[in-house]
Structures are given as structure tokens and as C-alpha cells.
C-alpha positions in Angstrom: 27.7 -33.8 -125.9 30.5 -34.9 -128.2 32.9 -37.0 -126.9 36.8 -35.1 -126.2 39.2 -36.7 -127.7 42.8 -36.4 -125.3 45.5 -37.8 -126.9 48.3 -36.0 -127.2 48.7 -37.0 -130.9 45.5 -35.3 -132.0 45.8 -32.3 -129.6 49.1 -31.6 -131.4 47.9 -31.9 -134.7 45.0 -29.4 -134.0 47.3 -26.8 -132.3 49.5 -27.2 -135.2 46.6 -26.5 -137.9 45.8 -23.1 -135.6 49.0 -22.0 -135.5 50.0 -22.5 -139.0 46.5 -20.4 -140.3 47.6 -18.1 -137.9 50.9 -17.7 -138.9 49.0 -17.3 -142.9 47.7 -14.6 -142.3 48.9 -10.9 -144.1 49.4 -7.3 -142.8 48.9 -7.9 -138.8 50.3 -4.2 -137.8 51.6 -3.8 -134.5 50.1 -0.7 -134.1 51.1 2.4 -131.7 49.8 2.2 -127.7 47.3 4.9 -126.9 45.1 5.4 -123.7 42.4 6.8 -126.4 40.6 8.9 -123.7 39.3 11.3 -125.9 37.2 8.4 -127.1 35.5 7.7 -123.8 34.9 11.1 -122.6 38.1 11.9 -121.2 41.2 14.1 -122.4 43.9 12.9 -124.9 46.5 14.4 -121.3 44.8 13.2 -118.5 47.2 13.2 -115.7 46.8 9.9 -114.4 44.7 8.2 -117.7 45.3 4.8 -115.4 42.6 6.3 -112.3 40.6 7.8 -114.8 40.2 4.0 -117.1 39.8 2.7 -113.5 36.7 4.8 -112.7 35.3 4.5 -116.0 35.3 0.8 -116.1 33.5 1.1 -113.2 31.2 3.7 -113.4 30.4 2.1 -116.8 29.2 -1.6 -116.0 27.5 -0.3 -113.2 25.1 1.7 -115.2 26.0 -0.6 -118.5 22.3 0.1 -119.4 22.8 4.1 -120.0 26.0 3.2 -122.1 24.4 1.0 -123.9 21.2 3.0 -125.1 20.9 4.1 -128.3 18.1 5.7 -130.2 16.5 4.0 -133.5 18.0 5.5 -136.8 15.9 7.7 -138.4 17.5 6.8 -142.4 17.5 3.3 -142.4 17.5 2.3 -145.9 17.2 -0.7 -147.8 17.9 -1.8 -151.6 16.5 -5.4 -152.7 18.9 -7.3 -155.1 18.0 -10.1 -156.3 20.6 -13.2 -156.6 19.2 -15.9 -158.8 16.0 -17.8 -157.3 16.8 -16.6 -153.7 16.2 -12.7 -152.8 18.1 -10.5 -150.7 18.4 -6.6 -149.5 21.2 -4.7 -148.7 20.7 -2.2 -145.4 22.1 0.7 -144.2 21.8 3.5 -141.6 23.5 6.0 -139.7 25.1 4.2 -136.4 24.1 5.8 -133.1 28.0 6.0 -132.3 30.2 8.7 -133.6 33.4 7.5 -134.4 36.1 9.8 -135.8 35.9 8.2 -139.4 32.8 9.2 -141.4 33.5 5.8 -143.5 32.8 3.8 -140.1 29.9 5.8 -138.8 27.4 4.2 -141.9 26.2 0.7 -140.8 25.8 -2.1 -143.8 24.1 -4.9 -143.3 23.0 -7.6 -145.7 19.4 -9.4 -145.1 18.1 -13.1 -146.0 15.1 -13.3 -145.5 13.0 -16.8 -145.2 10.1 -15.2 -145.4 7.6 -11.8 -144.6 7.3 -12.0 -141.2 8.3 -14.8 -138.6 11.5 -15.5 -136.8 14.7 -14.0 -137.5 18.6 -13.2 -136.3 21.1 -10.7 -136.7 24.5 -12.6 -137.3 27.8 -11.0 -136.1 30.4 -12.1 -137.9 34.6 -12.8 -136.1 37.2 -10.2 -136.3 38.1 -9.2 -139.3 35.4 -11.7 -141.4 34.7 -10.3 -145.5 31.8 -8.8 -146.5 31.3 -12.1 -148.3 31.4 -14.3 -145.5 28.6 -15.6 -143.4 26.2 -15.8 -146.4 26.2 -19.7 -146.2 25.3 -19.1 -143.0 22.3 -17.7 -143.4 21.1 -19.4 -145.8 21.2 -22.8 -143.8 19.0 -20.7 -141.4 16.7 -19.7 -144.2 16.4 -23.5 -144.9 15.1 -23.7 -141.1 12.2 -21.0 -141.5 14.6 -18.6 -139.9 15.4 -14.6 -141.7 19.2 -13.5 -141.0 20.3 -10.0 -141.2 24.4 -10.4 -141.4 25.5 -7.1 -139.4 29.1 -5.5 -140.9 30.9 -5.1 -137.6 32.7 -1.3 -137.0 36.1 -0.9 -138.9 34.5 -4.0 -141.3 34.6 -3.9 -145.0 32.8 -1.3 -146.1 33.3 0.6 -142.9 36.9 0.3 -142.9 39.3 3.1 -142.4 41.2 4.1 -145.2 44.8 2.3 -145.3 44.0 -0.2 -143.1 43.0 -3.4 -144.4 41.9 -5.2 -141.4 39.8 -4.0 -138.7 42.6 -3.0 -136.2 40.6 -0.4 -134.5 37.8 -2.5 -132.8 40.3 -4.8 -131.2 43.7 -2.7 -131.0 46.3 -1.1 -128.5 44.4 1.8 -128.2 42.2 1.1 -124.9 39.4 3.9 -125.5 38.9 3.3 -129.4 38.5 -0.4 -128.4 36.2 0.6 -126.1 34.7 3.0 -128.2 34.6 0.7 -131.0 32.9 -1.9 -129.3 30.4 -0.3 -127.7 29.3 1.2 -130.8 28.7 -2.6 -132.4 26.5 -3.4 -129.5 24.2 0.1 -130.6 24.7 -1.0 -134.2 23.1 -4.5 -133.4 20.3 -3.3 -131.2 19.0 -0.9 -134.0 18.9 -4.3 -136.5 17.1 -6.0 -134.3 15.1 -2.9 -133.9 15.0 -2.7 -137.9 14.0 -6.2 -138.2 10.9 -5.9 -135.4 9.7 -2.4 -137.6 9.5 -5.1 -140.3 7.3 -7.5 -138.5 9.6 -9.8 -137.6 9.8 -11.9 -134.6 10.7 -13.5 -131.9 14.3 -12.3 -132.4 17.7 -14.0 -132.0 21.0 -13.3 -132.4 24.0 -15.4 -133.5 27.6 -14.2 -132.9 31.6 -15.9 -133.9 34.1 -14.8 -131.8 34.4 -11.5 -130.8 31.1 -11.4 -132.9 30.0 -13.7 -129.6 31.2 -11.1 -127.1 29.2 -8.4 -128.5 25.9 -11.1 -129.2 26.2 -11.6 -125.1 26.7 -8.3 -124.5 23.6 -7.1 -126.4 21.6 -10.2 -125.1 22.0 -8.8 -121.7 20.5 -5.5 -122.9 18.4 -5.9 -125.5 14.6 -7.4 -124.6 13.9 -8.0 -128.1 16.5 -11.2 -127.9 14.5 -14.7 -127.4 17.6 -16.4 -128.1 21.5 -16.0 -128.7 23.9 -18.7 -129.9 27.1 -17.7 -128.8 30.3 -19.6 -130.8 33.1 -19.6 -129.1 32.8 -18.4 -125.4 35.0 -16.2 -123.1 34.4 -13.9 -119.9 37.2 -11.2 -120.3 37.9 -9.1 -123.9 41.2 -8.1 -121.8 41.9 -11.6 -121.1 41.8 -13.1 -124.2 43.8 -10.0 -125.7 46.7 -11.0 -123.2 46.5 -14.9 -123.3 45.3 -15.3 -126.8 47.1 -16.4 -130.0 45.7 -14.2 -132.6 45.5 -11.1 -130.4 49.3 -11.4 -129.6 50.1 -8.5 -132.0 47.8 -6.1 -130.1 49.1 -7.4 -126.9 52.9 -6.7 -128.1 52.1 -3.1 -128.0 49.7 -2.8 -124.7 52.2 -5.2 -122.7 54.8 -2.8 -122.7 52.5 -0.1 -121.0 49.4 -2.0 -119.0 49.5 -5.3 -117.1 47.1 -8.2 -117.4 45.4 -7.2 -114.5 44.8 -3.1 -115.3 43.7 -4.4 -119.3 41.4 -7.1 -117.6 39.9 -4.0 -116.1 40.0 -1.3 -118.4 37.8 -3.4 -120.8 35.5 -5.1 -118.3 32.8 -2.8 -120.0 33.2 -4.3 -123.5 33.3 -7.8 -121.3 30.4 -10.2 -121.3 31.2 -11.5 -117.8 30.1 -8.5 -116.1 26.6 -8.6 -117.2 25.8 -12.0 -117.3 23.7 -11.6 -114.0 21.6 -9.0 -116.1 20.4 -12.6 -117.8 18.9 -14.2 -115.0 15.1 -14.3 -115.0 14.6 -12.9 -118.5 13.7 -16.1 -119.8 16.5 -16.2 -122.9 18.3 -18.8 -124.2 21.7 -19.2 -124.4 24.0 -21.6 -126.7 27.9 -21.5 -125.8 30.5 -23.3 -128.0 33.6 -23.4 -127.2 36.7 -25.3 -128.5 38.6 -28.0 -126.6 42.3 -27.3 -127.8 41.6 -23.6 -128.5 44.4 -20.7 -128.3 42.5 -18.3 -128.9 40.0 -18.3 -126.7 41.7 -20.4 -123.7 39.0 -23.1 -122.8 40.1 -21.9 -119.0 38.1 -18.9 -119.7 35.5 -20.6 -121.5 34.9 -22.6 -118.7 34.6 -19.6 -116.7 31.7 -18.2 -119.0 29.6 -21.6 -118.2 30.3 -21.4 -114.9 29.4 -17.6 -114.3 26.4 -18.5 -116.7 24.9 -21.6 -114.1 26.0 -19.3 -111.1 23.5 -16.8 -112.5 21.2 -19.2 -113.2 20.6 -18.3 -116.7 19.6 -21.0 -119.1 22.6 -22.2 -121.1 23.2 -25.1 -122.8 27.0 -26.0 -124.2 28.6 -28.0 -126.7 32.8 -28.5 -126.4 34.3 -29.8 -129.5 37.5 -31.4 -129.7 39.1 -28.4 -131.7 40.2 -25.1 -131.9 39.7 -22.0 -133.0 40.1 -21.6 -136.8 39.5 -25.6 -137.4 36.3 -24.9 -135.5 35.0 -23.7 -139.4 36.3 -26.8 -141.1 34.9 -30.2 -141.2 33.7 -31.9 -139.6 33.2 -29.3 -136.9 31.5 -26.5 -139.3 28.5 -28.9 -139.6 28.3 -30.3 -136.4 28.0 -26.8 -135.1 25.5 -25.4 -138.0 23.3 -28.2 -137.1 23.4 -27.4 -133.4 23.1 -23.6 -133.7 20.4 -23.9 -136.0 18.1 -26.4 -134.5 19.2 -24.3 -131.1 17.6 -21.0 -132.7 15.0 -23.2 -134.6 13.5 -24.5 -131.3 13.5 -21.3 -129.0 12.4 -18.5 -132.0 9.7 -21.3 -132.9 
């Protein structure tokens, strides 16, 4: 455990670095509310869309395992390029949710593998990461014996909606295309891993950032395939964290104005990890939380929560606090601290 470090002094200075990279970034829309219900089954003039998100949230994590399913892709394709000494492939296929935007509906992935057969992870990237990011990443975990398959997340990159440059439909105010949205990344991840087992690979792991972590737990709890899942950054509640949280604030400008703390907390309890954390308990995988000390993002009140619900359950999860936040979590020191945890983490329980 690394020590926290309280003074005030250095607790400023961190919140001051997240807030000013915060503030740096362009083009953060507030977009339009919408109840979305056509996304989620329902109709775009539901009479009372509040009973019938209510019902759905519940009907829906109650039989999360239906919702969830997905059947393997039939067209999964994939190119080898070759970069210098080190090889890699691109993949695609056809995701097993249909989302309004043919652009979003092809899944691109981008594989690193360490070797032919063996262990390997499928690494979710945060919120609106570049196609270019995350390839150190997996490279450090080909340096370990490990294969990565770094998963575009829905409304990423290459999937992205025309005239939107960031990814505002997977986290936005409209509640059923979030919904929508994210469900469709936990299918997307579960055919990878899917993709990567057809290839001999194995035992399997995932790695998720963010809300890249949310979905990781999510598809932990419902994928068997997953040995292990290093989860950085840690929360219970995608609602929560869209109403307390610094660099969801935009989104929350719109939805505030229409939906309490409490009714978002519920609407997107199915897109939540803390719902199915009990789904963990006996399955015999690993967990690795990381959460930030001084992080406004993702509140270390709620982190704290996650651990707790995660020893409640009794589901084996081990934790590592760092005295930073949320963005600095990617600088160093921290970046490396946390690479070497991770991928030791992943080396030792895919081994």
C-alpha cells in the first residue's frame, strides 16, 4: 500500500492539476435532455417515461444475464500490419448491438500479441481515449508474456458519429442511448474475449480505465471466460459519478434540470457495476481496484463504496489508493507505479 499523503498543500496542488486539464479540454457540448426510450424498448411518448425507466432498471439487473447476452459475430475479420520488429493486427466485426448509426455498429479493435497462444486481455480504454492511445500499454503487457487486444469503445474513433468529435453518446443526457450505449460495450467486449479464446488464447483478462473500468466489471460479472480484471479507477454508481463528478458536469447540466440524483442513480443502475458485484462471489476471479485519493471525478466516497460492496460479497479484491487524482493518475510517478501493479496483477493470476 502506498502511503497517503494529507497535507493540505499537496491535496491542493493535485486538485489544481485536475481541474486545470479539465478545464483544457475542447468541444464539451452540452447536449439536449432526452428520455431515449426508443433505445431501450420503449416509445419516444411514453406517458410517464419516469415509471417506465423505473421498471426497466429493475427488470433489467434482475435478469442482467439476458441483457447482457450476445451471440459471437459471424465476420470477424482481421488484417496483420506489421510495425517495425513488433507485429500487430487490426480487428473488426459486426457488434451484437444495433445502434442507430451504421458508423458505430462496426467494432475495431487493435491486437498485440506476445505470442501464439497463452494469456491475454482485452483493454478498455477511458471516455473519449484516441485510437492511438493505450498502445504503450499493451506493449508493457507484451513485455510480461501477456497478448492485449485494445477494444475501440461505442461512439470511439472510428465508430464515431459524424459531427461529433467526442464520444458524447455513450455517457450523455440522453438516459436510454447511455444505456443503450453501454450495454452494447459490454457485448462488444465479450465477443473479443470470445475472438481471442477462438484464437487459442487463454486464461483471459480484462483491463479497463475509467468508465473503460465500469464496463471491465460489468463484463467480469458476466463473462466466465474472465480469470482476472484490473479495474483503474473504481466506482459503484454510473448515475453517481455523472451527478458528483468533475468531468461529467456538462452532461449533468442538462439531466439536472429534468431528473434528480436519486431517479439518475436509478435509471442507470443497469449500466452500474454495483449491482452485480454479488454475481462475483464464488467464481474464483480476481479483482484489482485503483482508485485515486484526491479524485473529482470519481469521488473516493464512492470508491470506497466499490471495496466495501466487493469484501461484503466476498469476492477476491485487492486495492491500491494513490495519493492522486484522476487525470494525474496517468502522469509520473503514478503511471508507473500503477503499470507495474496492474501488470504483475494480471501476470500472476493469467499465469
Amino acid at each position: 500500500m502506498i502511503p497517503l499523503i494529507n497535507t493540505r498543500w499537496y491535496e491542493e496542488r493535485i486538485r489544481r492539476y485536475e481541474h486545470r486539464r479539465w478545464a483544457e479540454e475542447p468541444n464539451r457540448p452540452v447536449l439536449p435532455f432526452a428520455w431515449g426510450l426508443e433505445h431501450i424498448g420503449g416509445w419516444p411518448d411514453e406517458d410517464d417515461p419516469r415509471g417506465f425507466l423505473a421498471r426497466f432498471a429493475e427488470k433489467t439487473v434482475a435478469s442482467s444475464d439476458e441483457w447482457f447476452a450476445c451471440e459471437t459475430p459471424s465476420d470477424f475479420r482481421f488484417d496483420l500490419a506489421t510495425d517495425g520488429s513488433a507485429w500487430s493486427g487490426e480487428l473488426a466485426f459486426t457488434s451484437a448491438v444495433c445502434s442507430p448509426w451504421e458508423e458505430n455498429n462496426r467494432v475495431h479493435a487493435r491486437f498485440f500479441p506476445s505470442a501464439k497462444s497463452g494469456a491475454a486481455v482485452v483493454v478498455l480504454p477511458q471516455w473519449n481515449a484516441q485510437y492511438s492511445a493505450y498502445v504503450d500499454v499493451c506493449r508493457w503487457l507484451n513485455r510480461l508474456g501477456i497478448s492485449a487486444l485494445r477494444l475501440s469503445l461505442p461512439y470511439h474513433d472510428h465508430r464515431a458519429v459524424p459531427g461529433h468529435e467526442r464520444a458524447d453518446y455513450i455517457v450523455g443526457p440522453n438516459i436510454g442511448l447511455t444505456l443503450q450505449a453501454n450495454r452494447q460495450a459490454v457485448c462488444d467486449a465479450r465477443c473479443s474475449l470470445r475472438w481471442l479464446e477462438s484464437r487459442g488464447y487463454g486464461p483471459l483478462g480484462i483491463v479497463g480505465t475509467s468508465l473503460g473500468s465500469c464496463i471491465s466489471c460489468i463484463t467480469a460479472a458476466h463473462e466466465p471466460l474472465i480469470r482476472a480484471a484490473a479495474l483503474l479507477h473504481v466506482s459503484t454508481n454510473f448515475g453517481d459519478v455523472v451527478a458528483k463528478g468533475l468531468t461529467t458536469s456538462h452532461v449533468w447540466e442538462s439531466l439536472r434540470k429534468h431528473v434528480s440524483e436519486d431517479e439518475i442513480h436509478r435509471f442507470w443502475e443497469p449500466v452500474s457495476p454495483i449491482p452485480y458485484i454479488s454475481k462475483l462471489r464464488g467464481t474464483g476471479q480476481k479483482l484489482l481496484a485503483i482508485s485515486g485519493q484526491f479524485d473529482p471525478t470519481f469521488p473516493v466516497c464512492l470508491s470506497d463504496q466499490f471495496l466495501a460492496a466487493a469484501r461484503e460479497n466476498e469476492v477476491s479484491c485487492v486495492s491500491l489508493r494513490l495519493p492522486c487524482g484522476h487525470y494525474s493518475l496517468g502522469e509520473a510517478p503514478f503511471k508507473w507505479i500503477v503499470g507495474w501493479r496492474f501488470g504483475k496483477f494480471l501476470q500472476r493470476n493469467l499465469s
